[in-house]
C-alpha positions as CSV (number, residue, x, y, z in Angstrom):
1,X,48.8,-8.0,-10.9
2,X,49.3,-4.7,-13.0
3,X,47.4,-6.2,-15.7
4,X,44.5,-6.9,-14.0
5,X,41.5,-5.1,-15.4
6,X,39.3,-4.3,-12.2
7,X,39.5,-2.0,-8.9
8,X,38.9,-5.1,-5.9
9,X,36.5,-4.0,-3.1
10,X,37.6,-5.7,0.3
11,X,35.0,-6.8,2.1
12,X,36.6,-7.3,5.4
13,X,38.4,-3.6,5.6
14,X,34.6,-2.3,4.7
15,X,32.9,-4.7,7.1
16,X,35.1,-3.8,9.5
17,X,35.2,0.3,9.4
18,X,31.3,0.3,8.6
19,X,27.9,-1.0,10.3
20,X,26.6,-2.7,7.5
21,X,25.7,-6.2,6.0
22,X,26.0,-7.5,3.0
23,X,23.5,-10.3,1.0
24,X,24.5,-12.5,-1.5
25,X,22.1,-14.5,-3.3
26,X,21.8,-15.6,-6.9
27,X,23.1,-12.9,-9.0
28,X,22.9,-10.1,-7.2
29,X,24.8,-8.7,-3.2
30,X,23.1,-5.8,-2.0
31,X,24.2,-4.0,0.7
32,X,22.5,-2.7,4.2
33,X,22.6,-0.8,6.7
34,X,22.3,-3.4,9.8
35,X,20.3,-0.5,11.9
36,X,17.5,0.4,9.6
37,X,17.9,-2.9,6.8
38,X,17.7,-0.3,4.1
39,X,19.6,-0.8,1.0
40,X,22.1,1.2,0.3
41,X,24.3,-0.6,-2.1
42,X,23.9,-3.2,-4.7
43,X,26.3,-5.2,-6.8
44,X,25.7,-7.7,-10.0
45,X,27.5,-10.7,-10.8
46,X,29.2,-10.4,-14.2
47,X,32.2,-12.5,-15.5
48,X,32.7,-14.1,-12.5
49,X,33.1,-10.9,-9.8
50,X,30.1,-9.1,-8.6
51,X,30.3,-5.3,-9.6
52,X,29.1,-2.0,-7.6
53,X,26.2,-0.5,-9.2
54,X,27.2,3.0,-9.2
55,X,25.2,6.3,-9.8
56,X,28.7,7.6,-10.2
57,X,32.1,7.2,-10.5
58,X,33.2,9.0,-7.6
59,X,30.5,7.5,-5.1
60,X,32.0,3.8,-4.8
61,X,28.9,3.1,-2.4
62,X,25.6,4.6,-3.9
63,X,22.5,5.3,-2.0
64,X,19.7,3.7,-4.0
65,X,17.1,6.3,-3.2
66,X,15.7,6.6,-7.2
67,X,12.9,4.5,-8.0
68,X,14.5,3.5,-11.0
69,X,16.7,0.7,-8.6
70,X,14.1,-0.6,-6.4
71,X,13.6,-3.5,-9.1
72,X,16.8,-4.8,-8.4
73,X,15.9,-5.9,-5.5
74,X,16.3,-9.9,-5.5
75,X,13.0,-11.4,-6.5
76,X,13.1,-15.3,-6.2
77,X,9.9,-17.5,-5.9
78,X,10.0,-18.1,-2.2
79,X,9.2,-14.2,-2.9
80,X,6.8,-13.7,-5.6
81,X,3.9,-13.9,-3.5
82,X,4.7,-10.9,-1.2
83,X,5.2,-8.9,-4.7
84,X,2.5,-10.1,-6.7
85,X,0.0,-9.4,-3.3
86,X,0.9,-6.1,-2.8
87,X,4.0,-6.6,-0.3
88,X,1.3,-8.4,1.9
89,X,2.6,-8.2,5.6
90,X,3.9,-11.5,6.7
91,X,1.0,-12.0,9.2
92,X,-1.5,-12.0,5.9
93,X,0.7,-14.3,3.8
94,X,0.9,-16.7,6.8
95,X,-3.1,-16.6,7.0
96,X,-3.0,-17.3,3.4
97,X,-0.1,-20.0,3.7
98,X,-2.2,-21.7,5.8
99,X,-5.6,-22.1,3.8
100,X,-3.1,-22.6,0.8
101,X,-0.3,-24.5,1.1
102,X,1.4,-23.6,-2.6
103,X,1.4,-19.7,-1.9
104,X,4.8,-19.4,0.1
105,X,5.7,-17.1,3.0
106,X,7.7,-14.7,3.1
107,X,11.4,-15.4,3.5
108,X,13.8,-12.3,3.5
109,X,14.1,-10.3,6.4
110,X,13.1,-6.8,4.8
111,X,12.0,-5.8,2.2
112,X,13.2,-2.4,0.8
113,X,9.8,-1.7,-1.3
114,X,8.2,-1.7,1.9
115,X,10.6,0.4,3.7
116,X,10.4,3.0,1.1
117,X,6.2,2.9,0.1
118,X,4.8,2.2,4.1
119,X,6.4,4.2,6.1
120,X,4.0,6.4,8.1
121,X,3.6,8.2,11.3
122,X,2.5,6.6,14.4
123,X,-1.5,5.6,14.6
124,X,-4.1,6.8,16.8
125,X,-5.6,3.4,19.1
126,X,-7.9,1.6,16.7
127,X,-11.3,1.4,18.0
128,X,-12.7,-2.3,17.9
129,X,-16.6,-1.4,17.5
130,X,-18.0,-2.8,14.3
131,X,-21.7,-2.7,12.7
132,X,-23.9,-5.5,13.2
133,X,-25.1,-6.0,9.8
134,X,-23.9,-4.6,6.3
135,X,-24.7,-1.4,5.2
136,X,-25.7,-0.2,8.7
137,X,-22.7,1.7,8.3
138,X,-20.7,3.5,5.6
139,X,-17.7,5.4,6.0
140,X,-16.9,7.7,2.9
141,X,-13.8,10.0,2.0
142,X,-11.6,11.3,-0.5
143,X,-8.4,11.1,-1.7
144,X,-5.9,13.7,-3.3
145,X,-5.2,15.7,-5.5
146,X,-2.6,13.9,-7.1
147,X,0.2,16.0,-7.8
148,X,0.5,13.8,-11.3
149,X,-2.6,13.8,-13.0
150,X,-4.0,10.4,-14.2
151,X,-3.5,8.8,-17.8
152,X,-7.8,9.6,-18.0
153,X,-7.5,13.0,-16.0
154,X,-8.4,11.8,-12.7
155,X,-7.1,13.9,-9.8
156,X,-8.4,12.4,-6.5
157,X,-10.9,8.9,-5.3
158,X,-13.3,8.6,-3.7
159,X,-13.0,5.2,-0.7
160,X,-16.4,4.0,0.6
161,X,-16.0,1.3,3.6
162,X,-18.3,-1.1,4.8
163,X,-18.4,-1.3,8.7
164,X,-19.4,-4.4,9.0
165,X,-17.9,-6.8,6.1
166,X,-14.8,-3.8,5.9
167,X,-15.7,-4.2,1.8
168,X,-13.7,-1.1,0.2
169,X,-15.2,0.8,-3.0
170,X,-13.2,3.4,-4.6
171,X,-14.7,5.7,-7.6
172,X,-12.0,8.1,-9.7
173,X,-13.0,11.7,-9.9
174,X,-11.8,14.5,-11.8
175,X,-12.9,16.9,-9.8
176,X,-14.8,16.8,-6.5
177,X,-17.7,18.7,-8.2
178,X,-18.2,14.4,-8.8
179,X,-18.5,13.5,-5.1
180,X,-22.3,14.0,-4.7
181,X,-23.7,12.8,-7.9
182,X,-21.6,9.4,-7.5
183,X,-22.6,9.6,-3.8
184,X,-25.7,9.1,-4.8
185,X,-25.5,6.6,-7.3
186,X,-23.3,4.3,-5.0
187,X,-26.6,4.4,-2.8
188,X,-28.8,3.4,-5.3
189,X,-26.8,0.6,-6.1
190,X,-25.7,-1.1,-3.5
191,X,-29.5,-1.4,-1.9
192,X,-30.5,-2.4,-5.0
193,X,-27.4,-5.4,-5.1
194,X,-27.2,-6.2,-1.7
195,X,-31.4,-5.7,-0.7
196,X,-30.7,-3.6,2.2
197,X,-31.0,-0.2,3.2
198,X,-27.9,2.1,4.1
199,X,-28.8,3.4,7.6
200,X,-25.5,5.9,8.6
201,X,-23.2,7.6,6.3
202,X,-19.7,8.3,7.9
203,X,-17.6,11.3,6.4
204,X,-15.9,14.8,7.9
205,X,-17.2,18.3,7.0
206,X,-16.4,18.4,3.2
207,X,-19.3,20.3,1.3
208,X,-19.1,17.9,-1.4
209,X,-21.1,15.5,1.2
210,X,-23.6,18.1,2.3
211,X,-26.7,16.1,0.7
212,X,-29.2,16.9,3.4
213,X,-32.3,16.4,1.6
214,X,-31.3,13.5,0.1
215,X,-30.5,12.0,3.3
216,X,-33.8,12.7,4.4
217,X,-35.8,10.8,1.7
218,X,-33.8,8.3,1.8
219,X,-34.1,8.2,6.3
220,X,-30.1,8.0,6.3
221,X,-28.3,9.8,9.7
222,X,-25.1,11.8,8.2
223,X,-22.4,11.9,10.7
224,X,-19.8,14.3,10.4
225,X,-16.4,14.2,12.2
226,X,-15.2,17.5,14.2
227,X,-12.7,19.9,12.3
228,X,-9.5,18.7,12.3
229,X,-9.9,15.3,13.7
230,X,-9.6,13.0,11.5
231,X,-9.1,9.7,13.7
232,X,-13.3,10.1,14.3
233,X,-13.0,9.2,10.7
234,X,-10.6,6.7,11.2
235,X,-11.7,3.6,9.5
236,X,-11.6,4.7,5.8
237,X,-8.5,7.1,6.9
238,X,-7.1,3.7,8.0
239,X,-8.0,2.0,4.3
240,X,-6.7,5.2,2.3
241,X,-3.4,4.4,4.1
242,X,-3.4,0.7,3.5
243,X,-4.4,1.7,-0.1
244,X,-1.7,4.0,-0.8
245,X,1.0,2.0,1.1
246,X,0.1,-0.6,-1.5
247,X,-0.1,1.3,-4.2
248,X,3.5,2.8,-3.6
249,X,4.6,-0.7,-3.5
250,X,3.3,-1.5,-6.5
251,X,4.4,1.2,-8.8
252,X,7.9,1.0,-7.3
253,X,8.3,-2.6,-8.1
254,X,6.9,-2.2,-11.4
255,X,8.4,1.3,-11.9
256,X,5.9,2.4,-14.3
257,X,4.9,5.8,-15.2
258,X,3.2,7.9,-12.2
259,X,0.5,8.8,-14.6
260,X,-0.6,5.1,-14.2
261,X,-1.9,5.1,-10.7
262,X,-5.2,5.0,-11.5
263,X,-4.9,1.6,-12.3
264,X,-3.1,0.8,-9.6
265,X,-5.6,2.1,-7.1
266,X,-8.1,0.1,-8.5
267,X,-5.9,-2.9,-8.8
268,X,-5.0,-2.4,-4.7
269,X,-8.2,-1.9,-4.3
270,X,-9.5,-5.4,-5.7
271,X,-6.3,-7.2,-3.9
272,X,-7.3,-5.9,-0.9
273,X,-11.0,-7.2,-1.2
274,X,-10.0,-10.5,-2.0
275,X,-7.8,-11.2,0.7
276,X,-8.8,-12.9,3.9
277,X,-8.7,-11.0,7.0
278,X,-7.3,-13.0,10.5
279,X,-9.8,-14.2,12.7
280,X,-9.9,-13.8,16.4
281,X,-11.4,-16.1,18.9
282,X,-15.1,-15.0,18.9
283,X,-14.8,-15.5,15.0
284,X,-15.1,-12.0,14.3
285,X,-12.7,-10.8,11.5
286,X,-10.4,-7.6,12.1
287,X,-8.0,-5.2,10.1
């Protein structure tokens, strides 16, 4: 067909010569690697025949590395829930599912948001001890700096964990010159809130904790992990992973500007709160 306006892509010859898999649904075929599920290619319906996205034209299969094509990725509503919680892991959505029915599981087999914001080196054993009453407990650390400076001029956050309930705080800082003061002020408040007295705070070495004689009017033990061990500080190490793993997702999907993530930490942050937590046979809820 001489006259025929378009350079065909076969399939079969590519299938054939290369280990990867291709998706069609609605409007869009993306295509993946069948050893790691990440996307490597994506093509759009138009006029009938689905076209190669290309970053090029002399790369006929792009790698979609840039943030800039992770929204492509096919969102349907059997979906939207995974996206709109974060990229909940299916175990969560299934807990959720199950107390209500209308929010939908997730269906696709990966997901290339998560790929791309989650992946992480492999954890330490999680210990399974947990405070007996709320507030017995805090674990404190912080976060950054950013290598892109917030919208407001915030540079790092500050996570405060609850041992016992596993409630998450985090305060934006400018500078860590901020720690102590707002420290100090999260104490007040929260025994004035919740009526009950914080009896151990958590953190590693960092000056910007050193409060000893506020510590001491107040009768609260400050435990401080060794240098260069952070697993003794674990559990909020743990929730600034599960924040940021979030967050990436977030910003990806929504690909705005990195100067936003401000709101986005504070956005994971409430998410994360508001989301039940499995329960294991003794009733006891776990991370």
């Amino acid at each position: 067909a001489p006259d025929f306006r378009f350079n065909l892509f076969s399939i079969s010859k590519f299938l054939s010569s290369h280990n990867h898999k291709l998706t069609f649904a609605g409007f869009l075929c993306q295509i993946q690697e069948v050893s790691t599920m990440k996307m490597v290619g994506l093509a759009k319906l138009q006029q009938g025949l689905y076209h190669l996205v290309t970053q090029d034209n002399s790369s006929p299969i792009p790698h979609l590395s840039s943030v800039n094509h992770i929204s492509l990725s096919t969102i349907n509503n059997n979906n939207l829930w995974h996206f709109c919680l974060g990229h909940l892991s299916d175990k969560r959505l299934n807990v959720l599912h199950e107390q209500f029915p209308f929010i939908s599981k997730y269906t696709n087999e990966s997901c290339d948001v998560c790929h791309l914001a989650k992946t992480k080196h492999l954890s330490y054993s999680i210990s399974d001890s947990r405070a007996s009453k709320i507030l017995d407990l805090i674990h404190m650390d912080i976060w950054g700096p950013f290598s892109k400076v917030s919208i407001h001029g915030h540079k790092y956050f500050l996570t405060i964990v609850d041992d016992f309930s596993r409630f998450t705080w985090v305060v934006l800082l400018k500078t860590k010159a901020e720690v102590q003061i707002n420290v100090q002020n999260f104490i007040a408040l929260v025994e004035t809130q919740f009526d009950s007295k914080v009896k151990i705070l958590r953190s590693d070495n960092g000056p910007e904790f050193s409060l000893k004689n506020f510590y001491a009017s107040k009768g609260i033990i400050h435990q401080t992990s060794c240098p260069y061990t952070p697993q003794q500080n674990g559990r909020v190490e743990h929730k600034h992973q599960h924040i940021l793993n979030v967050t990436r997702a977030l910003m990806f999907q929504s690909e705005i500007p990195n100067n936003f993530w401000s709101y986005a930490i504070k956005h994971v942050v409430f998410l994360i709160n508001w989301i039940p937590l499995p329960v294991i046979k003794n009733n006891t809820p776990f991370e």
